[in-house]
C-alpha positions as CSV (number, residue, x, y, z in Angstrom):
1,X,-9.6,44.9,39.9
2,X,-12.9,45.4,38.3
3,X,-14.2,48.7,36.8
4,X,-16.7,49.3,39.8
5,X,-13.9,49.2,42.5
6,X,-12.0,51.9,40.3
7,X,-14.9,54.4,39.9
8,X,-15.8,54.2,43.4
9,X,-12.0,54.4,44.4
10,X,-11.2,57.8,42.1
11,X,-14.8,59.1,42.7
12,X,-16.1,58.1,45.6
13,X,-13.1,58.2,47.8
14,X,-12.8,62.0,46.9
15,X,-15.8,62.9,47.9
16,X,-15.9,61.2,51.2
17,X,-12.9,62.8,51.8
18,X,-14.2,66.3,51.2
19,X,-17.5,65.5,53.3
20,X,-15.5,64.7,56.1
21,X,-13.0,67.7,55.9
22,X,-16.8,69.9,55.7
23,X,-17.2,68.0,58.8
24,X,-13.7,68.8,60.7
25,X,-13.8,72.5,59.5
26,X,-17.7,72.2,61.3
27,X,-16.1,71.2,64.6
28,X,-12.7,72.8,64.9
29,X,-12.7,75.3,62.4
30,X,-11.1,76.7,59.0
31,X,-7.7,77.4,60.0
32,X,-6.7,74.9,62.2
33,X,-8.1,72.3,59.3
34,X,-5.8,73.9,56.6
35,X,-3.2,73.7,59.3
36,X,-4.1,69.8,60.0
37,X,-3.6,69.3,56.1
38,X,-0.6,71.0,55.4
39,X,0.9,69.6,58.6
40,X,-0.3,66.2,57.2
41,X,1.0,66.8,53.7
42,X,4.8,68.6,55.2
43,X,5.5,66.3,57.7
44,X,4.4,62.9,55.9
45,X,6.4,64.4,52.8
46,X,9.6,64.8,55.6
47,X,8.9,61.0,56.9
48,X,8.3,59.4,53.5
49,X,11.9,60.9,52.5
50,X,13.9,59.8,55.6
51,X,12.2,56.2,55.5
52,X,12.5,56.5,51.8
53,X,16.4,56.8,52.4
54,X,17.1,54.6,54.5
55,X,15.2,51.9,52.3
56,X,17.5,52.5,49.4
57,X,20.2,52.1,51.5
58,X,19.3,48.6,52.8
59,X,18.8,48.2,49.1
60,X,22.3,48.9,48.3
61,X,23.9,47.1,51.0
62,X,21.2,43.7,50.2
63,X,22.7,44.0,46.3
64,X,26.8,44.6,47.6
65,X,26.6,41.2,49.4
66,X,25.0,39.4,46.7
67,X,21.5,39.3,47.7
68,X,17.9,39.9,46.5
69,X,16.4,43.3,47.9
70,X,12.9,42.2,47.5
71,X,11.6,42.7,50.7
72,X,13.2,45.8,50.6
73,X,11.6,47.0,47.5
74,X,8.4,46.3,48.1
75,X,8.9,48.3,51.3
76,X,10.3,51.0,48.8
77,X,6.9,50.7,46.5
78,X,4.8,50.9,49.6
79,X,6.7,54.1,50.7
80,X,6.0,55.3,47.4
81,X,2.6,55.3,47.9
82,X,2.3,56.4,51.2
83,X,4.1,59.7,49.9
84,X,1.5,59.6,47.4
85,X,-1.5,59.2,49.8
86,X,-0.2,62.0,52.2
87,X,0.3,64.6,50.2
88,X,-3.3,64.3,48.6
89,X,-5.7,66.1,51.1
90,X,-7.9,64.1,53.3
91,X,-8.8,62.2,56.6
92,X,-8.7,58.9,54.8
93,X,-5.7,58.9,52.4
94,X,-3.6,60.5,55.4
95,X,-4.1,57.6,58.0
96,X,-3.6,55.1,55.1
97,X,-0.5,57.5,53.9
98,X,1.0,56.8,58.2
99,X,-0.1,53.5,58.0
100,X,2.2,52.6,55.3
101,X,4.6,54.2,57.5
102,X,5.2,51.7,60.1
103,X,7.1,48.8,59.5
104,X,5.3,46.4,61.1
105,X,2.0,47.1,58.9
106,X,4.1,46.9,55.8
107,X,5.4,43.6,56.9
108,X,1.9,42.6,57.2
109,X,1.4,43.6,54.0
110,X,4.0,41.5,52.4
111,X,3.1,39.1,54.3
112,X,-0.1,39.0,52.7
113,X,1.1,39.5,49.4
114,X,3.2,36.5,49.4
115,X,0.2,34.3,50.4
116,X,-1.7,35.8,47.7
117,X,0.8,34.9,44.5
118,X,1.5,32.0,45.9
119,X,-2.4,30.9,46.2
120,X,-2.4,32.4,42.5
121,X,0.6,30.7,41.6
122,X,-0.4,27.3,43.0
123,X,-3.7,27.8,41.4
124,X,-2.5,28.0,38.0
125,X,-3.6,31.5,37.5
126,X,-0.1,33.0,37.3
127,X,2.5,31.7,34.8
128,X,6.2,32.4,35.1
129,X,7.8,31.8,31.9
130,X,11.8,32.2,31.5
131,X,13.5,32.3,27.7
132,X,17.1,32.5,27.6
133,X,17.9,34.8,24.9
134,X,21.5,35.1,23.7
C-alpha cells in the first residue's frame, strides 16, 4: 500500500468521520449521538466477543481432528478488526466494524483474498520458500 493511501487512511478518514458526527449531532442532537456511539462501541465490543468465541472454538475443534483452521483464522483476524473499527468513534468505521460481522461478507472477503495471492502467486510476485532445518 503506497504512502498516499496511508495518510489519507489515518488522516483523512478521521476527519470525515468527525464531519459527519458534526452533521448527526446537527440533525438529531448531542445526546442521542453520544448515545449512538457508545451504543456502537458497547454492543459491537459484546458481538465481537461472542463471534470472537465461537471462532476459537471452531479453531480448536478444526486442529483436534487434524485439520487446517485457515478459514477459520482469517475469520478470527477479520473479527479482530472489526472490534477494532467499532470501538473507534464514527459513522464509517462502525458500519465497516458490523460489516465484518456477518459471515457472509467475511466469506466474500476470503474469497477475494484467495483470488488475490493466487493471481500474485501465479504471477511470480510471491515466493514461498521452505528450508528444512534440523
Amino acid at each position: 500500500m503506497p504512502r498516499s493511501y496511508l495518510i489519507a487512511l489515518f488522516i483523512g478518514l478521521p476527519i470525515v468521520e468527525l464531519a459527519l458526527l458534526f452533521e448527526l449531532h446537527g440533525m438529531v442532537g448531542f445526546f442521542p449521538t453520544v448515545l449512538l456511539v457508545l451504543f456502537t462501541g458497547i454492543g459491537g465490543a459484546a458481538l465481537v466477543r461472542r463471534q470472537g468465541l465461537a471462532t476459537f472454538l471452531k479453531i480448536q475443534h478444526e486442529m483436534s481432528v487434524g485439520n487446517v483452521p485457515a478459514p477459520q483464522m482469517m475469520d478470527g483476524i477479520m473479527i479482530l478488526v472489526s472490534g477494532a473499527l467499532l470501538v473507534t468513534p464514527g459513522i464509517i468505521t462502525d458500519g465497516a466494524g458490523f460489516l465484518l460481522l456477518i459471515p457472509f461478507v467475511r466469506e466474500k472477503i476470503r474469497f477475494w483474498l484467495g483470488k488475490k495471492l493466487e493471481e500474485k502467486v501465479r504471477s511470480g510476485y510471491v515466493q514461498v520458500n521452505y528450508r528444512d532445518v534440523q
